[in-house]
C-alpha positions as CSV (number, residue, x, y, z in Angstrom):
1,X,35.6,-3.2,43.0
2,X,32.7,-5.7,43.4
3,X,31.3,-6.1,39.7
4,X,27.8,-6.0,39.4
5,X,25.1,-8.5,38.0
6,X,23.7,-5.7,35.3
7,X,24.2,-7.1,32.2
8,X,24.7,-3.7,29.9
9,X,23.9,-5.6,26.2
10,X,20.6,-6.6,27.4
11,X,17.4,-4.5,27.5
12,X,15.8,-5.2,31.0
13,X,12.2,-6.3,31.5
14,X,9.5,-3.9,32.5
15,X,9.4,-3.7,36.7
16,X,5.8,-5.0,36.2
17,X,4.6,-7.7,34.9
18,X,1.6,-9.6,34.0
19,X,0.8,-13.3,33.2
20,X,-0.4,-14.3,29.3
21,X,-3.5,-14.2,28.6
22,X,-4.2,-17.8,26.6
23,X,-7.1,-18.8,25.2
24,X,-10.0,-20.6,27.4
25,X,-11.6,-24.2,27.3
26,X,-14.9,-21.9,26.9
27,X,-13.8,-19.8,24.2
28,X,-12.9,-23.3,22.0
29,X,-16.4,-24.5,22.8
30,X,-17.9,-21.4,21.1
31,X,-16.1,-22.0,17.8
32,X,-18.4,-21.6,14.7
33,X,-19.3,-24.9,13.5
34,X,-21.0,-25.5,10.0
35,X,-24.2,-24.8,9.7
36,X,-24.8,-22.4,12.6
37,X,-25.3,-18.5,11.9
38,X,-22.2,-16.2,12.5
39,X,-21.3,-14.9,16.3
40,X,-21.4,-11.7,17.4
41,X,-22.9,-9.9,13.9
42,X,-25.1,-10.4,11.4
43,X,-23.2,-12.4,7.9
44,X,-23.8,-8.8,5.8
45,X,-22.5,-6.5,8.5
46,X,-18.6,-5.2,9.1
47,X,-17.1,-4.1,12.2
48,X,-17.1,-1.2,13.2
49,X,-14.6,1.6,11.8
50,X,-12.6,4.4,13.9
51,X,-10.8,6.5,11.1
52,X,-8.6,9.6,11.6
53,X,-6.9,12.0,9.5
54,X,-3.2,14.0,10.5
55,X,-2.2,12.0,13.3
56,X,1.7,12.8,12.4
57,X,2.8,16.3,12.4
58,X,6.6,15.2,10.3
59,X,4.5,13.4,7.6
60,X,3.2,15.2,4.3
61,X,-0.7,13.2,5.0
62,X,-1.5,10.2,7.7
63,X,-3.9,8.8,9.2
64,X,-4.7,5.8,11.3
65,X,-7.8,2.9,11.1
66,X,-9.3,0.7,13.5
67,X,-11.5,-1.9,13.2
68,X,-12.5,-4.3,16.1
69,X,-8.7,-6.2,16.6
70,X,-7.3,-4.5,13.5
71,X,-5.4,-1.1,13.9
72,X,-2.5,0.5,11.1
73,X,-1.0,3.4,11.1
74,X,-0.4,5.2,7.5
75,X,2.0,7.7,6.7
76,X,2.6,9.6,3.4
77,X,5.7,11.6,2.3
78,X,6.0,13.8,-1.2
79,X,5.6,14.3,-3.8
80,X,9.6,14.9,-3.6
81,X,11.9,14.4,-6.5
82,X,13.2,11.2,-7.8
83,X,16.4,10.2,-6.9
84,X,16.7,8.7,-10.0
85,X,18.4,10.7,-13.2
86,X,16.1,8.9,-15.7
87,X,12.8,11.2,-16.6
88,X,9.6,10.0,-16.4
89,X,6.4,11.1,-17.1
90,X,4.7,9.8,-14.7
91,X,5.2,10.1,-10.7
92,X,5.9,6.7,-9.0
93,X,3.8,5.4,-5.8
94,X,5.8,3.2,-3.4
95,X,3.9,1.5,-0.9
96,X,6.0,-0.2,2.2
97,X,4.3,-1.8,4.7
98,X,5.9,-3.3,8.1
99,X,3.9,-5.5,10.5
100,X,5.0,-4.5,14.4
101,X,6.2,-7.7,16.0
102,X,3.6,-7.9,18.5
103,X,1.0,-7.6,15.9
104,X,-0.1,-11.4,15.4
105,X,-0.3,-13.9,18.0
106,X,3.5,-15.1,16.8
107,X,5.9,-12.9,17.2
108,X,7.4,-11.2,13.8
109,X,10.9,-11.0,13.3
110,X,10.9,-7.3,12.6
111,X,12.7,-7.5,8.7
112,X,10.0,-7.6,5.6
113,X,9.1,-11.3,3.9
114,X,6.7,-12.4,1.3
115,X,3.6,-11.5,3.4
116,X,4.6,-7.6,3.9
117,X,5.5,-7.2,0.3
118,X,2.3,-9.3,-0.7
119,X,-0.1,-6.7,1.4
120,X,1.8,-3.6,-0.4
121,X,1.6,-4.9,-3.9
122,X,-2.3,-4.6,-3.3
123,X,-2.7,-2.1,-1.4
124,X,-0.4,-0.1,-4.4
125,X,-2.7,-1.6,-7.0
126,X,-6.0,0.0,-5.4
127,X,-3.9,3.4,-4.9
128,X,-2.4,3.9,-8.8
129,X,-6.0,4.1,-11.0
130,X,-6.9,7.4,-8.7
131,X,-3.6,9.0,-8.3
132,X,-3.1,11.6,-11.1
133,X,0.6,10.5,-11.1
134,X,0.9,12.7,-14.6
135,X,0.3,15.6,-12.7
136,X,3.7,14.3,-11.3
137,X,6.9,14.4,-13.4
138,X,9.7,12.7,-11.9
139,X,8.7,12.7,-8.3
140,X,8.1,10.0,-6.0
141,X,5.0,9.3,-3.5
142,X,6.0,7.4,-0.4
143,X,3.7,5.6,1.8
144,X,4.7,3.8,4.8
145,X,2.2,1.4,6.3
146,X,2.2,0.1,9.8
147,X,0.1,-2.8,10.7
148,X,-0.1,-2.3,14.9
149,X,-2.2,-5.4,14.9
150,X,-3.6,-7.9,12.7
151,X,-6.7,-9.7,12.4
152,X,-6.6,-10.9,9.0
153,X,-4.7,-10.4,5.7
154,X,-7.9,-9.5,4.1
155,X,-8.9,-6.8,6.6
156,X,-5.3,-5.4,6.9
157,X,-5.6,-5.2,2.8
158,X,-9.1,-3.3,3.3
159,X,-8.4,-1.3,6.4
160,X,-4.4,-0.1,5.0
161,X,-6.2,0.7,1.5
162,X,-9.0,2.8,3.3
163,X,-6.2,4.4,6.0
164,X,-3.9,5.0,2.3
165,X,-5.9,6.9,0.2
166,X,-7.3,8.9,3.3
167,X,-3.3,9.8,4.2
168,X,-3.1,10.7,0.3
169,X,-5.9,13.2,0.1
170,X,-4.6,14.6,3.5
171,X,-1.4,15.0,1.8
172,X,-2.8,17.3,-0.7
173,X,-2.5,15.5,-3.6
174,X,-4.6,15.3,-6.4
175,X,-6.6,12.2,-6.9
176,X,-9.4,11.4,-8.7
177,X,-11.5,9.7,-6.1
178,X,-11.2,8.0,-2.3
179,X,-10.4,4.5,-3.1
180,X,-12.2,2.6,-0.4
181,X,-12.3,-1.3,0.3
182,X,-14.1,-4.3,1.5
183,X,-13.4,-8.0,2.1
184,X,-15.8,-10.7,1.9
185,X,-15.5,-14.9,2.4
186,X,-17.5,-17.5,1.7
187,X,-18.5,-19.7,4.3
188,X,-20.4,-22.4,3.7
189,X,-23.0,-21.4,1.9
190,X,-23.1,-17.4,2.9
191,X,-20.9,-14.4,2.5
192,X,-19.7,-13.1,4.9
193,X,-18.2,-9.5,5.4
194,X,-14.9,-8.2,7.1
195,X,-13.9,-11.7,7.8
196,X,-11.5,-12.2,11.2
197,X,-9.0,-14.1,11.2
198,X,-10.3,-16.6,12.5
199,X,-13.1,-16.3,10.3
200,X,-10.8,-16.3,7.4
201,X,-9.3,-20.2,8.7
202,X,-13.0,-21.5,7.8
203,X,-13.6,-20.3,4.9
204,X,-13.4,-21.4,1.6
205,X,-12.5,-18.5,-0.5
206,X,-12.2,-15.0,0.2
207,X,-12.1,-11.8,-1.8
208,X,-11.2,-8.1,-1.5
209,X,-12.0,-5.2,-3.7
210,X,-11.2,-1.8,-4.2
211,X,-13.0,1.2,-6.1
212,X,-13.9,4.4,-6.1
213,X,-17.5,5.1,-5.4
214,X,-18.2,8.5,-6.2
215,X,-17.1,7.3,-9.8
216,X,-18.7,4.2,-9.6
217,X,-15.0,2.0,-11.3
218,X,-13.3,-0.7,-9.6
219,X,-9.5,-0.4,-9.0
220,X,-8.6,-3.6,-7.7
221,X,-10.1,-7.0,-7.1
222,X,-7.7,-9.5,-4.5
223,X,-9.2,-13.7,-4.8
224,X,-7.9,-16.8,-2.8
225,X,-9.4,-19.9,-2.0
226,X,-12.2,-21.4,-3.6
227,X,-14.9,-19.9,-5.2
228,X,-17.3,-20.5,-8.1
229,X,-17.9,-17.7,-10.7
230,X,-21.1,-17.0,-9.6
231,X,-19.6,-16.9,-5.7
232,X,-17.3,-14.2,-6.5
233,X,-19.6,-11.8,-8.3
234,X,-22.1,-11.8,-5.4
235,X,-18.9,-10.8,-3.3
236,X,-18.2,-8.2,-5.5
237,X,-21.6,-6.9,-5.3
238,X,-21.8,-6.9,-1.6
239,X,-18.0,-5.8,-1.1
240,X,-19.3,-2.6,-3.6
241,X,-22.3,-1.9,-0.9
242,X,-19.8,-1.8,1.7
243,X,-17.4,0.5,-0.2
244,X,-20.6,2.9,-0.5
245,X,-20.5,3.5,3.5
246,X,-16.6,3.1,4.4
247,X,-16.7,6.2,1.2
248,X,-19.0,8.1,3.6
249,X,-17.1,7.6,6.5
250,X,-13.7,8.4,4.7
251,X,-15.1,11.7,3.7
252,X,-16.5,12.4,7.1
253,X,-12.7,11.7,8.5
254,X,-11.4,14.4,6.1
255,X,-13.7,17.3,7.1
256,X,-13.0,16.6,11.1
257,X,-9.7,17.0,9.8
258,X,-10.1,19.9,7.9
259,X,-10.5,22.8,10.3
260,X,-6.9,21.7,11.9
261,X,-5.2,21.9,8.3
């Protein structure tokens, strides 16, 4: 019996297939340099947002966010019992978050690292000031973040915070307030909003906060880079304004979704 050339451990390539797609002598020529104005929109405005509520049936609450080049998936499971035979008081919030491996231009080895547990520590520290975790005794919250693709560690920290606390209040479960986010960087001598990634390579410092704006608090408040005092407070200001309409457009989200709950 003749033995054939199919190799059984290997996954076979598609039947079609198409050539990279590498960046362009023209493209490099139309990097920002200092001193000109930002391409493509204005230093003050952010891309535009695509936002939907109770995309996955088997999840508790979900949605899913896109901005521009940046697009995660967020699911939300509980509240369900702790495993755990100590009681507590309070509920717990775990936040996991998993980038695909064709999310950035290098391909991820799919298993978590530093940078996945980095973006859910902050995405969990916007989350915990408007969850009424007392209303919670001995359960545990899940969230499962999935970063499809990624155009920046500050706008995947924005974007999963916004696509979080939208899956949380789809869920049914009691919060305070919508936490919604922003990102700002400071480049040169402007600050700019939403940064890209590539964006983010020129820039100095960059900052990302959290908040609720119906009650006017600040959860969370992300800085790297460098940046004088005065620097990061007119990022905060600017990243509140921002907050005010990704609020609006969270709640819009929810009542779209509302009619199908």
């Amino acid at each position: 019996m003749a033995q054939s050339n199919f190799d059984r451990r290997r996954i076979n390539g598609p039947d079609e297939s198409y050539q990279p797609l590498f960046e362009s002598e023209d493209e490099r020529e139309t990097r920002w340099k200092a001193g000109e104005p930002r391409k493509g929109r204005a230093a003050r405005d952010i891309r535009p947002i695509f936002l939907k509520a109770g995309l996955i049936n088997q999840a508790n609450g979900s949605a899913y966010i896109e901005t521009e080049k940046t697009k995660i998936a967020c699911a939300v499971y509980g509240p369900r019992q702790s495993k755990t035979t100590v009681y507590n008081e309070k509920g717990r919030l775990n936040v996991e978050v998993k980038f695909a491996p064709f999310s950035c231009t290098r391909r991820r080895v799919p298993i978590r690292d530093a940078e996945d547990r980095s973006v859910a520590v902050q995405i969990q520290q916007a989350l915990i000031p408007a969850v009424r975790l007392e209303l919670l005794p001995k359960s545990t919250i899940d969230i499962f973040v999935t970063i499809i693709e990624n155009d920046g560690i500050e706008g995947c920290i924005a974007a999963g915070s916004v696509a979080a606390s939208v899956a949380l209040a789809d869920a049914g479960i009691e919060m305070l307030g919508l936490v919604a986010s922003s990102s700002a960087a400071v480049v040169g001598k402007e600050i700019w909003m939403d940064p890209t990634e590539e964006e983010g390579h020129i820039a100095s410092g960059s900052l990302v906060l959290a908040g609720m704006p119906a009650l006017g608090t600040i959860t969370s408040v992300w800085q790297s880079g460098a940046m004088a005092p005065d620097e990061a407070i007119k990022c905060m200001e600017a990243c509140q304004e921002c907050c005010a309409d990704v609020h609006s457009v969270m709640a819009q989200s929810l009542l779209e979704n509302a009619p199908n709950t």
